[in-house]
C-alpha positions, -999 to 999 in steps of 0.1 A, spaced: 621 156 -644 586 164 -660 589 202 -651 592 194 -610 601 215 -579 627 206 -562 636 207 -523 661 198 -502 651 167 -481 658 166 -446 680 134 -447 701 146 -475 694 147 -511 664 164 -530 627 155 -536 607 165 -567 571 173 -565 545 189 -588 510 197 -583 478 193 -607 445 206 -601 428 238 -580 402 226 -556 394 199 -539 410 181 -508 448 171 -515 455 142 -531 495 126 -524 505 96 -548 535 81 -535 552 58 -560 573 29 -552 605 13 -560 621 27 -591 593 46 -595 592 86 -602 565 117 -603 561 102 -637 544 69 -628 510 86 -619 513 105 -656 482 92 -671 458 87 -636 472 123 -620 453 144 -643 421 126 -642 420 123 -604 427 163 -607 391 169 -618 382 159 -581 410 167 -560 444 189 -555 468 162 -563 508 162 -553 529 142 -569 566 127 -558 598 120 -568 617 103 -541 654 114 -533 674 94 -558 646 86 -581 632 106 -614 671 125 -619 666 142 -581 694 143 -563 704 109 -541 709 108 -504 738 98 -485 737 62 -474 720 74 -438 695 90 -459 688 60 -480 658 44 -453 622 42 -458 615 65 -430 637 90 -446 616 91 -476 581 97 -451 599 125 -435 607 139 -469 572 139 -486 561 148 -443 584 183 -452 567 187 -485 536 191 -471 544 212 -446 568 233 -470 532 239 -490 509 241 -460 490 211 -471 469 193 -442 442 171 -446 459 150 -473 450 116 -484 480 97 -492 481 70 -521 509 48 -517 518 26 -547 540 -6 -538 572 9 -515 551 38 -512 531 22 -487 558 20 -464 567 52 -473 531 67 -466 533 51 -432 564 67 -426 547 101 -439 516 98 -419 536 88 -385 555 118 -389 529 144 -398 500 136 -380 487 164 -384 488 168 -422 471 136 -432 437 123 -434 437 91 -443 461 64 -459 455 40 -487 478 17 -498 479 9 -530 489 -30 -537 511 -35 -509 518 -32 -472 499 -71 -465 527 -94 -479 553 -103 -449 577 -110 -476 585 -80 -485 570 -54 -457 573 -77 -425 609 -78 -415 630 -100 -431 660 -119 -421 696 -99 -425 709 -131 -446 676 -134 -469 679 -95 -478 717 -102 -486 710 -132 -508 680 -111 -526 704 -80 -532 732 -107 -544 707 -123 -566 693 -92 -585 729 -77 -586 743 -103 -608 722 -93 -640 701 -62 -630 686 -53 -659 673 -91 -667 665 -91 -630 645 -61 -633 623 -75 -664 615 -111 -653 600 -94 -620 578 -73 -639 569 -99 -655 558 -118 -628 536 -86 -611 518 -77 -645 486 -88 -656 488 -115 -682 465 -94 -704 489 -65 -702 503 -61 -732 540 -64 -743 546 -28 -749 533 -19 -718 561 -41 -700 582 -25 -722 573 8 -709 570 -3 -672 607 -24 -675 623 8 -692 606 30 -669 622 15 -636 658 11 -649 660 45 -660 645 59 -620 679 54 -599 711 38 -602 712 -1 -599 730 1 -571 714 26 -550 681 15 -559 695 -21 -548 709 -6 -513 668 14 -512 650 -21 -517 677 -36 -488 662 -10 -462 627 -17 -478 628 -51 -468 645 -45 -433 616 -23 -427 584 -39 -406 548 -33 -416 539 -51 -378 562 -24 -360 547 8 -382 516 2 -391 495 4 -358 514 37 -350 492 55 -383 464 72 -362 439 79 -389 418 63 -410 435 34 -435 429 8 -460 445 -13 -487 435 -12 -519 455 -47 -537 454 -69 -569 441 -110 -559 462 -114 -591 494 -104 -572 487 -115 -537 491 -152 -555 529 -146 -548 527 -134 -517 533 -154 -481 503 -173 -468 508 -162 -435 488 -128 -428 502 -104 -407 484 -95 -376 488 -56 -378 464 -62 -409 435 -80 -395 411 -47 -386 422 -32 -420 399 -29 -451 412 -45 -477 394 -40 -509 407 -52 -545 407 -46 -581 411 -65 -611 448 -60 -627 486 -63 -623 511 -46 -602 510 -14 -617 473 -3 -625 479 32 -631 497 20 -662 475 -16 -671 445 -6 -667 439 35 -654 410 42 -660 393 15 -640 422 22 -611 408 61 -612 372 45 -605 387 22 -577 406 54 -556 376 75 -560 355 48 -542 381 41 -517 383 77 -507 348 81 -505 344 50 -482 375 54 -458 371 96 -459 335 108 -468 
């Protein structure tokens, strides 16, 4: 688990975290689905050269310890990266969601007010596919789908989210990486609550200041419809897949440095 702390979460199970850096305001990056701590590997140190940054393993992901079922929601993940930063007296964080961790920064920031400074989603949040609620039937048919052959599930939607210039062995690494995060089947029942969350319900409640920061290369899957929650948030973009902090981190480093300084400075 890459040398993390681990503490109990309030909704059951444990989440990892591990901190990089000594000065500078705190940084949180907040991975997504099947994701782990070890996702922001490469970028983490290089952002430490400006800022205090946190990093996350959800409960269930990156060998922590799963929650029980009623612990298995999207706002039990905010309230448990909310209790790490009060367990370390962090306030004033900006929080970097990646993907699901969007949702899961909007959970964090609606919980502890008072501890964060700004949100920035990182690809996601603006697609009412997967963040605006969808229909108890379509879920079903999405977890039935992705059931019957998980792992060749798994790889043809990476495939679909990665930059066509991103390199086979990078896939590989991304594809391995997200199988070996959870379980199939609690990561499956994780995703479920994922997409029975609503971005048009929880977004306006984050008081402070916010932004996305998404891929146009991406967004060509997503619905055409925008949802309204979105229209007075900046959405700026950059130019690679689903998973910058892997295809392309050195450009993605540039890209939250001048997000921060914009939506914070």
């Amino acid at each position: 688990m890459n040398n993390l702390h681990l503490l109990d979460a309030p909704f059951g199970g444990q989440i990892g975290h591990r901190t990089l850096g000594t000065a500078g305001d705190w940084l949180v990056l907040i991975h997504g689905w099947c994701g782990s701590a070890g996702h922001w590997d490469i970028i983490g140190p290089e952002l430490a050269r400006d800022f205090r940054v946190l990093v996350l393993s959800h409960p269930g992901f990156g060998g922590t310890a799963p929650p029980p079922a009623s612990g298995q929601t999207i706002a039990a993940m905010g309230a448990a990266v909310a209790h790490v930063l009060d367990h370390l007296g962090i306030s004033g964080a900006i929080l970097v969601g990646h993907s699901m961790g969007g949702p899961i920064a909007t959970e964090t920031a609606i919980a502890a007010p008072q501890r964060v400074a700004a949100v920035i989603g990182l690809d996601t949040l603006s697609d009412r596919d997967y963040y605006g609620r969808v229909p108890d039937e379509e879920i079903r048919r999405r977890h039935e789908e992705f059931q019957m052959d998980y792992p060749a599930r798994m790889r043809a939607m990476v495939d679909m989210i990665v930059h066509p210039s991103s390199t086979e062995a990078m896939r590989v690494e991304i594809n391995d990486g997200m199988l070996a995060a959870a379980p199939g089947d609690f990561a499956l029942d994780i995703k479920d609550d994922l997409f029975a969350w609503n971005a048009e319900d929880r977004w306006p409640l984050v008081s402070c200041p916010k932004m996305l920061l998404n891929s146009p290369y991406v967004a060509r899957l997503a619905h055409p419809d925008p949802m309204p929650c979105f229209a007075a948030t900046p959405i700026a973009t950059y130019d690679s897949g689903h998973f910058p902090m892997v295809e392309a981190p050195s450009m993605i480093v540039d890209k939250i440095r001048s997000c921060i300084a914009s939506l914070v400075y």
